[in-house]
Residue, then its C-alpha position, 0 to 999 in steps of 0.5 A: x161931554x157935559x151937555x149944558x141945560x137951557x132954560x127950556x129943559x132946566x130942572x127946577x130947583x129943589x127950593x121951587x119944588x118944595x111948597x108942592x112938597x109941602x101941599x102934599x104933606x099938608x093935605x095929609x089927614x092922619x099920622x098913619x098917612x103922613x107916616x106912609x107918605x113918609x115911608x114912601x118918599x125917605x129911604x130908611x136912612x133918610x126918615x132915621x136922620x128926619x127922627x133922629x133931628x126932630x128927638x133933639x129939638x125938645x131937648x134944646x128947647x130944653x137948653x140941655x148940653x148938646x154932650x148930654x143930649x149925645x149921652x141920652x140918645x146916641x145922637x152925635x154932637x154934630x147932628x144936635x149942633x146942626x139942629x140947634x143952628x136950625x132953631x136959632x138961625x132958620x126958618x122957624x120950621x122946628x119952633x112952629x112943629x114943637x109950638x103945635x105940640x106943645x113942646x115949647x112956650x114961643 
C-alpha cells in the first residue's frame, strides 16, 4: 500500500526548492566553479540537454528556421521548438542570460 504524505513529512515541492538552488548558482565565482557545480548536480545527459538548450537560443534570437538550426547542430526540431516557447512564453530566464552576454538587443 501507498503510504499517503501528511503535511509534517511532505517533501517539498521542486518549485520551492529552486530559489535555494538559485542562491547556490548565484554565490558561484567563476566559470570553472559553476562548471564543477555543474558536473556535480547533472548527469552527462542531463548538462548535454542544458547545452544542447542554451546552443539554440542565440539562433532564435536569430530568427533562423527551427529545420536550419537542426541541419547546423543535430539538435531536434523538438528540443528547438521547446526552446522557443521558453523565449516567448516563459520566465525571461534564456532573454536575461543572452542580454547578460550580449547575445541579444532586448
Amino acid at each position: 500500500m501507498k503510504k499517503r504524505l501528511t503535511p509534517a513529512n511532505q517533501r517539498p515541492s521542486a518549485k520551492a526548492k529552486q530559489p535555494e538552488l538559485a542562491e547556490a548558482l548565484l554565490g558561484l565565482k567563476s566559470v570553472q566553479e559553476v562548471r564543477a557545480f555543474l558536473v556535480d548536480l547533472c548527469t552527462p545527459a542531463e548538462l548535454e540537454a542544458l547545452a544542447d538548450r542554451w546552443r539554440v537560443v542565440p539562433l532564435l534570437l536569430q530568427a533562423m528556421p527551427y529545420r536550419e538550426i537542426h541541419d547546423r547542430t543535430g539538435i531536434s526540431v523538438t528540443t528547438v521548438g521547446r526552446v522557443a516557447r521558453c523565449l516567448m512564453q516563459g520566465e525571461g530566464g534564456y532573454r536575461a542570460a543572452a542580454r547578460h552576454l550580449g547575445l541579444s538587443d532586448d
